[in-house]
N, C-alpha and C positions, 0 to 999 in steps of 0.2 A: 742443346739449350740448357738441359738440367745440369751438366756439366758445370759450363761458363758461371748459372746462377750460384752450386756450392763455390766455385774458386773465388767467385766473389763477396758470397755472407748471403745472395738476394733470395729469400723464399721463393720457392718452384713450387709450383700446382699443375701436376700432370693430368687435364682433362684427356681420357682417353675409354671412360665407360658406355660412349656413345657409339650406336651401329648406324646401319644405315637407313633403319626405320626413323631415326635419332632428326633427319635432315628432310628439308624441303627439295631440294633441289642438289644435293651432294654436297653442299658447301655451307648452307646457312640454317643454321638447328629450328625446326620446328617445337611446338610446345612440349612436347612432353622432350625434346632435345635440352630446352632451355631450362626445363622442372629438373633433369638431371645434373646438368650443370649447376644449378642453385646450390642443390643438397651438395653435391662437391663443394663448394664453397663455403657454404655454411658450414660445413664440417669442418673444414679445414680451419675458418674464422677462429671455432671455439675450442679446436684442438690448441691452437695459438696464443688464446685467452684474449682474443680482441674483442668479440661479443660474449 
């Protein structure tokens, strides 16, 4: 996927700091899954300079 998105220009955001405490049920992030996922984003946002 991060491939396809450089060959095309489209920003990639690789979530992958999450384990398996990270998830409710193996597939759907519980809170602190989602707390983590935030700060990736938010970082990323401001790394970007959109917030």
């Amino acid at each position: 996927m991060q491939e396809v998105c450089q060959k095309h220009g489209v920003h990639f955001l690789n979530i992958m700091a999450l384990n398996n405490e990270d998830f409710e049920d193996g597939l759907h992030p519980n809170a602190t899954g989602h707390q983590k996922i935030f700060e990736q984003v938010k970082d990323f946002l401001e790394e970007q300079n959109w917030i």
